[in-house]
C-alpha positions, 0 to 999 in steps of 0.5 A: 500500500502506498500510504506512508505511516507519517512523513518526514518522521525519521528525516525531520521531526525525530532529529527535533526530537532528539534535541529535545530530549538531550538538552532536557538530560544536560538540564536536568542532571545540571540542575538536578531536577526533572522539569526538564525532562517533563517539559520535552516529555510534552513538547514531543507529542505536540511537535509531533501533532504539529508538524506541517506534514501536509505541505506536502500534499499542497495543502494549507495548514489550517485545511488538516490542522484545524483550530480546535485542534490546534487549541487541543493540542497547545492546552497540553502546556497546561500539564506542566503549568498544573503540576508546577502548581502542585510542586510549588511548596509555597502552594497550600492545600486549596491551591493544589485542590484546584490545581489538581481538579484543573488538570484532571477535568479541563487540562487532560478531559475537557481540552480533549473535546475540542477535537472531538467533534466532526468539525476538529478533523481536517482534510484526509491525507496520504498517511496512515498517522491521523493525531486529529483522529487519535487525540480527542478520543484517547484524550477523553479517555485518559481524562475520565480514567484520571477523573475516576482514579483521583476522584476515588483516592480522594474518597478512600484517602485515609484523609489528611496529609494522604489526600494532598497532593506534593507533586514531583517532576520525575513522577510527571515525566513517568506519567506522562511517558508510561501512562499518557503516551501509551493511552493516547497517540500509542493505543490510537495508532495500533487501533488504526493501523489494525482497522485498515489491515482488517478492512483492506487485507480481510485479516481477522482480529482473533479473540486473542489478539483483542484481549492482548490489545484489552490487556495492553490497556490495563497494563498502561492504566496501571503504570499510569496509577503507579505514577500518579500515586509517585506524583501524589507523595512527591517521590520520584518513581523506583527510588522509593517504596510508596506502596503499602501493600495489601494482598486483598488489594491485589487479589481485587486487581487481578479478579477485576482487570483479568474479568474487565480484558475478558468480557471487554474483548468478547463483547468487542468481539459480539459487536463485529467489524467493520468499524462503522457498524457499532452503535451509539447503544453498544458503545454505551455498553462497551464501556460501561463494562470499563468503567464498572470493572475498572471502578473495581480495578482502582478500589484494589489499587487504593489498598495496595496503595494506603493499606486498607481503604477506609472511606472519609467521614465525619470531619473529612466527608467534604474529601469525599463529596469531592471524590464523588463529583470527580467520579461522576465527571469521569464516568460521564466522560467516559460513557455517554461522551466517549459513544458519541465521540465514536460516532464522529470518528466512524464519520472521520475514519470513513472519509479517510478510507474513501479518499486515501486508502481505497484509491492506495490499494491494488484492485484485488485488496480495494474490491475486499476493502468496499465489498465488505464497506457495501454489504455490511451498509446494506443489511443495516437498518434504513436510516442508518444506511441512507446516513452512510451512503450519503456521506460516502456519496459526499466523500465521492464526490470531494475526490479528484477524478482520477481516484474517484473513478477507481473507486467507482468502478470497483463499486459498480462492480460489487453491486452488480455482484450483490443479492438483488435484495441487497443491491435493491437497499443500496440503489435505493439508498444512493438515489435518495442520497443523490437526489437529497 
């Protein structure tokens, strides 16, 4: 296929990169601190992000780099002003109460929806990389697992001095490299370069591979808790034990996560491919099992963690009420917030297949590719099928000629191919688009 990963990575952003990360070491070991470090830890992913890739396709920069996700992208800086807020030791507890909130909620969730929205992504390119289709997503789910975790070690924090957080740089850079950049653009790019193996070369995700890819998260949500929990006492990671311990604790995590990658990977599995056949409903589903298991998931950690959660009470109910609110603003994000943002990237994932990926296949793979787009649009209820067509009917027509006409063709050649019932639902569905 001739769609290249992300251009220019290796010849001109990974030297950038480079530099980043060898002066924040020079600087970090003059000064012994990790602010450094944590500052390329951010600037990376957003020079990333940033990078005018699309030059080379003739494109303006604000054609695939859109303002929502321009904003998105620079609120990031807002990670290393939070935290500096948290570590300022001249900072009292109100000022770190607010500044962690800020993190978790508008920092890392509500900053995510800026690219979240239809709207946010920008034109389709000829690369498999797409941050303005990765970041919004991952974003709102590194947000409301956060929201969900801190809020509950605010509830079971033992109370005071445990639920204030100290705050320390090289836990930072931990968090961010360990946690964040596995759950956002790591996760979002395996997740799109498996969609388009199994749409373009009909390789089928096992039950296996999808638990492998369940557990993956599982594993990054745990190295993002073990950070946190570094950052929360100010420790730097791995220097010292900041681990209770608790053997019920632990057996909760084992349970709890090997049942969440489990019936996560099945229902995943029960609701089947391709991409854009998932529901709003199932979504909701989907991750209502995350959130009650996880929820499970993190009650063992708080015990690992402080030895033995005992919810705050009496003096300290406010600690809990607190939790609670950041409890229901993750679960919220989470759910609700994440079906919807799935189907605007059903929206987004299909222009780009339409547009770039099809026309860079050979004929055998794009006739696999559209064959199963086609028929799988065919036996989905009418509306939901006059929805699709009429933007796959729009996404046509935005093509230039050349690459419009091999994908026509081989549509043509997939509906004369069909049942008569089947091709009658498409015919029917193209005229009403067309004519609409």
């Amino acid at each position: 296929m001739a769609l290249p990963l992300f251009p220019d990575f290796r010849s001109k952003i990974l030297p950038v990169l480079a530099v980043y990360w060898a002066a924040a070491l020079v600087f970090s070991l003059v000064y012994s601190s990790g602010l450094p470090l944590a500052i390329a830890g951010v600037l990376s992913p957003m020079t990333i992000m940033l990078w005018p890739v699309g030059r080379r396709f003739g494109l303006k920069y604000t054609e695939y780099r859109t303002p929502w996700f321009i904003a998105s992208t620079i609120s990031m800086v807002g990670v290393l002003l939070t935290a500096g807020l948290i570590i300022d030791t001249v900072a009292g507890p109100p000022i770190k109460y607010i500044a962690l909130v800020t993190l978790v909620v508008v920092v890392i969730g509500l900053f995510g929806l800026l690219t979240a929205h239809r709207r946010a992504f920008g034109k389709p390119m000829k690369l498999f990389f797409r941050p303005d289709l990765i970041l919004g997503n991952n974003r709102v789910l590194a947000g409301g697992l956060a929201a969900l975790a801190i809020g509950m070690k605010f509830m079971f924090s033992n109370a005071p001095p445990g639920d204030i957080p100290v705050g320390n740089w090289y836990a930072l850079l931990f968090l961010i490299v360990l946690g964040l950049y596995q759950i956002i653009p790591l996760r979002g790019l395996i997740k799109m370069r498996t969609m388009v193996s199994r749409m373009a070369y009909d390789k089928k995700g096992s039950y296996g591979i999808t638990v492998l890819k369940e557990l993956y998260l599982v594993v990054a949500i745990s190295l993002l808790l073990f950070s946190a929990h570094n950052f929360f006492g100010g420790v730097t990671p791995f220097t010292n034990n900041v681990l209770a311990g608790s053997s019920f604790g632990v057996s909760i995590m084992v349970v709890s996560g090997a049942i969440l990658v489990l019936l996560r990977a099945w229902y995943k599995k029960h609701i089947g491919d391709p991409f854009f056949k998932e529901t709003f409903a199932q979504s909701v589903v989907k991750d209502t099992i995350l959130v009650v298991l996880i929820t499970v998931f993190f009650y063992g950690f708080i015990n690992v963690m402080v030895g033995k959660a005992t919810l705050n009470n009496g003096q300290f109910s406010y600690l809990t009420l607190m939790g609670l609110g950041l409890y229901a603003f993750g679960a919220i994000l989470l759910i609700p917030v994440r079906a919807w943002i799935r189907q605007n990237l059903q929206y987004g994932s299909m222009r780009q297949m339409i547009h770039m990926v099809l026309p860079s296949l050979n004929e055998e793979s794009r006739a696999k590719a559209l064959g199963k787009i086609i028929k799988t649009v065919a036996d989905l209820p009418e509306n939901r099928r006059l929805e699709l067509v009429k933007n796959m009917v729009g996404f046509l027509n935005e093509m230039p000629q050349k690459d419009r006409d091999k994908v026509m063709k081989t549509q043509l050649q997939i509906i004369s191919s069909l049942a008569p019932n089947e091709r009658l639902k498409i015919m029917k569905a193209m005229d009403s688009a067309m004519m609409g």
